[in-house]
C-alpha positions in Angstrom: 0.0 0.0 0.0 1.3 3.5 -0.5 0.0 6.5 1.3 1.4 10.2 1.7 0.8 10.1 5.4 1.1 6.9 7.6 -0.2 7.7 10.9 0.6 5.1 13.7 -2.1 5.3 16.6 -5.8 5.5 16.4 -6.6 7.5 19.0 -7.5 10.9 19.2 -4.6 12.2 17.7 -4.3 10.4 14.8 -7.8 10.1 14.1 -7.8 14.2 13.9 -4.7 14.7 12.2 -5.9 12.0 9.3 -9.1 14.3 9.3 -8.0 17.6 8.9 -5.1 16.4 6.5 -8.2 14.2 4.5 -9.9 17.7 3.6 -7.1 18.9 2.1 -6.8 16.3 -0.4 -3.6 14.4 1.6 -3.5 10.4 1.7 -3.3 9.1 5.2 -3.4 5.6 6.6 -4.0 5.1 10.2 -3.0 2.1 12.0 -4.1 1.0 15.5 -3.1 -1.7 17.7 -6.4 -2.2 19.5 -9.7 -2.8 18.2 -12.1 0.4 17.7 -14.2 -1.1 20.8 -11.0 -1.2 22.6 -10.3 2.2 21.8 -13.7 3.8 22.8 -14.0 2.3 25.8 -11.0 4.4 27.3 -11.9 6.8 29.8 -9.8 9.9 29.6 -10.1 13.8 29.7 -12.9 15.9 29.1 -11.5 19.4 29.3 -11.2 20.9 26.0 -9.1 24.3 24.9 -10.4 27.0 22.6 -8.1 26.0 20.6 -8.7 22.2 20.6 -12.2 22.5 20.2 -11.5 25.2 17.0 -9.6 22.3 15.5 -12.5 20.3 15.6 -14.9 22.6 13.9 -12.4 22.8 11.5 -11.9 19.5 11.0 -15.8 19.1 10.1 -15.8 17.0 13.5 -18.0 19.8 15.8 -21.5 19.7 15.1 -22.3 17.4 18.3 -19.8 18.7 20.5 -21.5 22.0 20.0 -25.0 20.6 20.8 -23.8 18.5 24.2 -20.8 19.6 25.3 -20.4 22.7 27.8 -18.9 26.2 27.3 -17.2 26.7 31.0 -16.1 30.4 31.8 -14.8 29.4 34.9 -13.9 26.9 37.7 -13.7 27.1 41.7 -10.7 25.9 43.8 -11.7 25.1 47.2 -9.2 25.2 49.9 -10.1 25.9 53.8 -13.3 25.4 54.1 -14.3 28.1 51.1 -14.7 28.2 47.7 -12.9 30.6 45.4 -13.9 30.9 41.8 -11.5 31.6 39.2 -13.2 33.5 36.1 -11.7 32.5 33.0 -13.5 34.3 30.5 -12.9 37.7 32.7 -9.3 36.8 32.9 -8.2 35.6 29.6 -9.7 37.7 27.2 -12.9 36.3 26.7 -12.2 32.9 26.1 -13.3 29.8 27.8 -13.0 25.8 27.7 -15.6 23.0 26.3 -16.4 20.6 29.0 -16.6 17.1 26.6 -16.1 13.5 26.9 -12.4 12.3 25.0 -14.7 9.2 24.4 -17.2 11.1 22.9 -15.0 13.3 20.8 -12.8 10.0 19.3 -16.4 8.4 18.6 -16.9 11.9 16.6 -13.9 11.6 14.5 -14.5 7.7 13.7 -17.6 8.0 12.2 -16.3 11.4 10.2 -13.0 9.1 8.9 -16.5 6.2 7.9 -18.0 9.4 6.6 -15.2 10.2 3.9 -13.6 6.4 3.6 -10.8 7.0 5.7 -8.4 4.3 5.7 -8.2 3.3 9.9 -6.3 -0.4 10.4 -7.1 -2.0 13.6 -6.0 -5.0 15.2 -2.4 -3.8 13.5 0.4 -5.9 15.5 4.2 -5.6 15.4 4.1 -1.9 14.2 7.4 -1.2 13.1 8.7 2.2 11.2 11.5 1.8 9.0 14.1 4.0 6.9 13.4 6.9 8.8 16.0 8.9 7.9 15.4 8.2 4.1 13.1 10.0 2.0 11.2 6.8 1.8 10.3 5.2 5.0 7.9 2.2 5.1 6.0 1.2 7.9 5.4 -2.7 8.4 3.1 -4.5 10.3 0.6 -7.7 10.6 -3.2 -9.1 10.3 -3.2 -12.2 11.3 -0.9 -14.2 10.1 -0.6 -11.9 7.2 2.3 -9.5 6.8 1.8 -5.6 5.6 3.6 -3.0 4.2 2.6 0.9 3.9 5.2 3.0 1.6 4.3 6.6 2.7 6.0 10.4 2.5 6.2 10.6 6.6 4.9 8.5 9.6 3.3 10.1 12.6 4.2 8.6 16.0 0.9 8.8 17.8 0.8 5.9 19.8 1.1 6.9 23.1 3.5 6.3 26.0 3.8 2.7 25.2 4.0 2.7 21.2 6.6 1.8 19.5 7.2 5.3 17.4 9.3 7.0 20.3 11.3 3.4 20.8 12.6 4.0 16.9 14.7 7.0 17.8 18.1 5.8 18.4 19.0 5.9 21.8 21.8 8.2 21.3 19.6 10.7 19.5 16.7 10.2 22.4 16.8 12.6 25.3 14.3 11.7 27.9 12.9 13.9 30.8 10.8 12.4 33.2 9.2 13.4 37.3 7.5 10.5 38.7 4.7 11.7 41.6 4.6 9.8 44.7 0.2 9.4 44.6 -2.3 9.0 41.9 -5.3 9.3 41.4 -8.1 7.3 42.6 -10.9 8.3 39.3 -15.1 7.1 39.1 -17.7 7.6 36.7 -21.1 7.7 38.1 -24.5 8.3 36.3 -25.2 11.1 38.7 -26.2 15.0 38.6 -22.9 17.1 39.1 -22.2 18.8 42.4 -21.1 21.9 40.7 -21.8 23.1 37.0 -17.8 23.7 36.9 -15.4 21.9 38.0 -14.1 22.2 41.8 -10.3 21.3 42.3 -10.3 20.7 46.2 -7.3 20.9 48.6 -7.5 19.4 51.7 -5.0 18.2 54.5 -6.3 14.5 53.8 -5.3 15.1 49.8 -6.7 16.5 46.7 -10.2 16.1 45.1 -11.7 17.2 42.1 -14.9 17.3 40.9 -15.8 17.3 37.0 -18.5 16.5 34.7 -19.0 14.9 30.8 -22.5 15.9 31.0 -25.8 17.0 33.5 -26.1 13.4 33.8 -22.4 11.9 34.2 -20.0 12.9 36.8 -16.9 12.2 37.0 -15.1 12.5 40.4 -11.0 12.2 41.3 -9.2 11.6 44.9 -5.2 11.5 45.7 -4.2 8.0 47.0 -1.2 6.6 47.8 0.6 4.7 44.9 0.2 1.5 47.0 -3.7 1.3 46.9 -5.8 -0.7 44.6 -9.0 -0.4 43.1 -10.6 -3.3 44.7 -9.5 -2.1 48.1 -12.2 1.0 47.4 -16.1 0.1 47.3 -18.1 2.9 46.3 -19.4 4.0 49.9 -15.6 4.4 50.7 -15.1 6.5 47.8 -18.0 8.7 48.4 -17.3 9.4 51.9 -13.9 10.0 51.6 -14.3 12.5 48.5 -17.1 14.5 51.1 -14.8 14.7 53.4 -12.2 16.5 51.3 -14.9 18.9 50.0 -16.7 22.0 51.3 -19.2 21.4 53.8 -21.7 23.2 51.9 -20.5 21.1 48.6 -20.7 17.8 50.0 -24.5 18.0 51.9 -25.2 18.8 48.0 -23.7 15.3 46.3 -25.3 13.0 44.6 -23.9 9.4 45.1 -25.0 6.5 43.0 -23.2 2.9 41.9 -20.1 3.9 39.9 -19.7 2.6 36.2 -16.3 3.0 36.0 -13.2 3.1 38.5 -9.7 3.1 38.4 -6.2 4.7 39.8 -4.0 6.8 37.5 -0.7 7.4 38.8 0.5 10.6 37.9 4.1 11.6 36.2 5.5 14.4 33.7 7.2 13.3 30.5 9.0 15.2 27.4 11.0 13.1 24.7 13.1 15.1 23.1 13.5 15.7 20.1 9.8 15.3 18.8 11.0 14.8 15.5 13.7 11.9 14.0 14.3 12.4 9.8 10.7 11.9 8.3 9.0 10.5 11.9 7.2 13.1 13.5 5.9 12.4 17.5 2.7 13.7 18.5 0.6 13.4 22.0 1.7 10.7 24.3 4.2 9.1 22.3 5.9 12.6 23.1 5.0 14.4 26.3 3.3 13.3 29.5 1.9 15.8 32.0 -0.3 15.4 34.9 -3.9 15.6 34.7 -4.4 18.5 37.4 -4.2 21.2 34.6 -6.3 19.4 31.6 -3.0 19.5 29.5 -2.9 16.0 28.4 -5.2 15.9 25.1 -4.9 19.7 24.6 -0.9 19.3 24.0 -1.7 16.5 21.5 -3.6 18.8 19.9 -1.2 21.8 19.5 1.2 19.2 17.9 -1.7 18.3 15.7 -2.1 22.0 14.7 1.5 22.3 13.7 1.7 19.2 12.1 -1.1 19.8 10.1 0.0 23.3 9.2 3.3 22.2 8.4 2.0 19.3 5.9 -0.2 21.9 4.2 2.9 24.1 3.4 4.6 21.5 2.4 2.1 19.6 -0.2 0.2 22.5 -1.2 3.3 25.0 -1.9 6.6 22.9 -1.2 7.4 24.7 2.2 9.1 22.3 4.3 9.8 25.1 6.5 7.0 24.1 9.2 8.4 20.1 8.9 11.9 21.4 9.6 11.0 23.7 12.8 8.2 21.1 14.2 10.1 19.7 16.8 11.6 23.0 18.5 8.0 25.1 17.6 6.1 21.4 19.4 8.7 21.4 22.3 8.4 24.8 23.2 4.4 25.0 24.2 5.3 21.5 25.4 6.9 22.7 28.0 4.9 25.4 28.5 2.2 23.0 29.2 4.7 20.8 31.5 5.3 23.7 33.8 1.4 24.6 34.2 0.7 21.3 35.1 3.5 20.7 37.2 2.6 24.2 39.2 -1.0 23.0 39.5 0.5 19.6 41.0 2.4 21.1 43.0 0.2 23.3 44.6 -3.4 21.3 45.2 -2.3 18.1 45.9 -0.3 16.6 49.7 2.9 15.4 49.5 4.7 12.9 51.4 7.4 14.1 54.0 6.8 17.7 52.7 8.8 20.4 55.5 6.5 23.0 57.2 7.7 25.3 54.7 6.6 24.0 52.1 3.4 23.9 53.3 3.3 27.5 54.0 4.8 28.2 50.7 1.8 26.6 49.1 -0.9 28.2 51.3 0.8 31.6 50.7 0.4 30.5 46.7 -3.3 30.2 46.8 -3.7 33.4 49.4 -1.6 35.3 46.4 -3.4 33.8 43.3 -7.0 35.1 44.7 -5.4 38.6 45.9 -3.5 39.1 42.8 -5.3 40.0 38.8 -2.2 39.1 37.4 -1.7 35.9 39.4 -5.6 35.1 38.3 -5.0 36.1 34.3 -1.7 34.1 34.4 -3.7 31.1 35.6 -6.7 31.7 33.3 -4.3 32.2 30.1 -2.8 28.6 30.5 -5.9 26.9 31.1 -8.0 28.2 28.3 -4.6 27.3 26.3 -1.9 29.4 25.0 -2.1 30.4 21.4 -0.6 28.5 19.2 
């Protein structure tokens, strides 16, 4: 098979990039280790950037994420027994975030690749990029018993943590960063009315808390556990009580509770590989960059590298500019780190960590007393969690 595009991962990422690259009259091929079931039945974020959910219009992927998804202008962080909202549209400009379901938006672009006969492989094992440094690369992998080759202008590594896309870049050439956090987070989906109609990130001497939402009628709820728990050590009515106890009085006599339909612990770590970019294999998303979930970066940094790949294909098909291609990896990395620190600041800040000196601790209350006290501190905040232009 030859293809322009080969696109390794059929996630998110992939799915959107083969979209947006599909309208413009380029050939793409996505491959995808796990079934589409598989792939749809992954819980992840639901916080989405301006800019994120632009792409989406653009990518003719919107129309139902503008019907049930959620324009948020703000969110509270509770801390002390009080609630203090911060107000996002006021402080950034006028912008906001779209409150909707990863599972819903990857269902979104699946039936819009169906739509326009996109070419998405699943059940794709030993993925394997080759020639990457040539101006032919060729991706190989198998169905079955049956072997497969995809001859292609440039493969996109968007297959996560785990894929094998970041594993192709010789060691040598690799550089790794990595901050491993001692907790996690203990997450449950429950068929339940929200608490709040925005999201409340909670800190509390027993650990953080947050409270989100994929819809008036699914909640989704998060607590800091030690790395050491398990799932099956938690029944619901320990969940429940435990998440009310690290919320506002007035907040918690408000919460629903109900059976959960999904739960599971996420430990939490930051990750950059650099470079993002090896000869004519391009990383995007997970295969890339890791952050923690406290700041909604995850998806949202997939989908700046999405932008700019996207971008730079465009300039390079439509008026043989490989300017964009060339600079990727330093233009990718920069708001990558961006993102990392943001994150890493929200971490830091919300959330109880082991063996931390008194200090610290008063460093971090002093943090929250300055962020509410302080405009700038509030439009800093705001800025980064609407997303930073592109």
């Amino acid at each position: 098979m030859n293809t322009q595009v080969c696109i390794i991962g059929g996630g998110p990422s992939g799915l959107l990039l083969s979209q947006l690259l599909h309208l413009k009259g380029i050939e793409t091929v996505v491959l995808e280790r796990q079934s589409r079931e598989y792939v749809l039945s992954r819980i992840r974020a639901g916080v989405l950037e301006h800019g994120f959910a632009k792409l989406m219009r653009e990518a003719q992927c919107g129309d139902r994420m503008e019907r049930e998804g959620e324009i948020h202008d703000g969110f509270f962080i509770a801390h002390e027994g009080k609630m203090d909202r911060v107000d996002l549209h006021k402080y950034s400009g006028g912008n906001s975030v779209m409150v909707y379901g990863q599972t819903e938006l990857t269902r979104d672009l699946y039936e819009a690749r169906d739509r326009m006969k996109g070419i998405v492989i699943h059940n794709a094992e030993d993925v394997a990029p080759h020639d990457l440094k040539s101006d032919k690369p060729f991706v190989t992998y198998r169905v079955g018993s049956e072997s497969k080759r995809i001859d292609c202008d440039f493969i996109i590594g968007a297959d996560g943590f785990h894929g094998v896309s970041r594993k192709s870049i010789p060691a040598h050439v690799l550089k790794e960063y990595e901050k491993v956090y001692p907790f996690g987070w203990l997450g449950v989906l429950s068929r339940t009315k929200p608490v709040s109609p925005e999201l409340i990130y909670a800190k509390h001497e027993r650990g953080f808390a947050l409270c989100s939402l994929r819809s008036q009628i699914l909640s989704r709820y998060y607590i800091q556990v030690p790395l050491s728990d398990k799932v099956e050590e938690w029944s619901d009515e320990q969940f429940w009580d435990e998440l009310k106890r690290r919320l506002p009085a007035e907040v918690a006599a408000t919460l629903i509770t109900g059976p959960t339909i999904e739960k599971s612990i996420a430990p939490l770590r930051s990750f950059v590989a650099e470079p993002m970019r090896y000869g004519n294999l391009f990383l995007a998303g997970d295969a890339a960059h890791i952050v923690p979930p406290t700041g909604a970066r995850g998806l949202n940094t997939a989908g700046s590298d999405i932008h700019y790949l996207y971008q730079a294909m465009l300039a390079h098909y439509k008026n043989g500019d490989s300017t964009g291609l060339e600079q990727y990896s330093e233009k990718a990395l920069t708001r990558v780190w961006k993102a990392q620190r943001f994150a890493w600041w929200m971490t830091t800040m919300l959330h109880n960590f082991p063996d931390t000196s008194e200090y610290d601790q008063k460093l971090k209350e002093v943090d929250l007393t300055y962020l509410f006290s302080s405009e700038a501190g509030q439009s800093s905040l705001a800025e980064n969690y609407v997303g930073l232009p592109y």
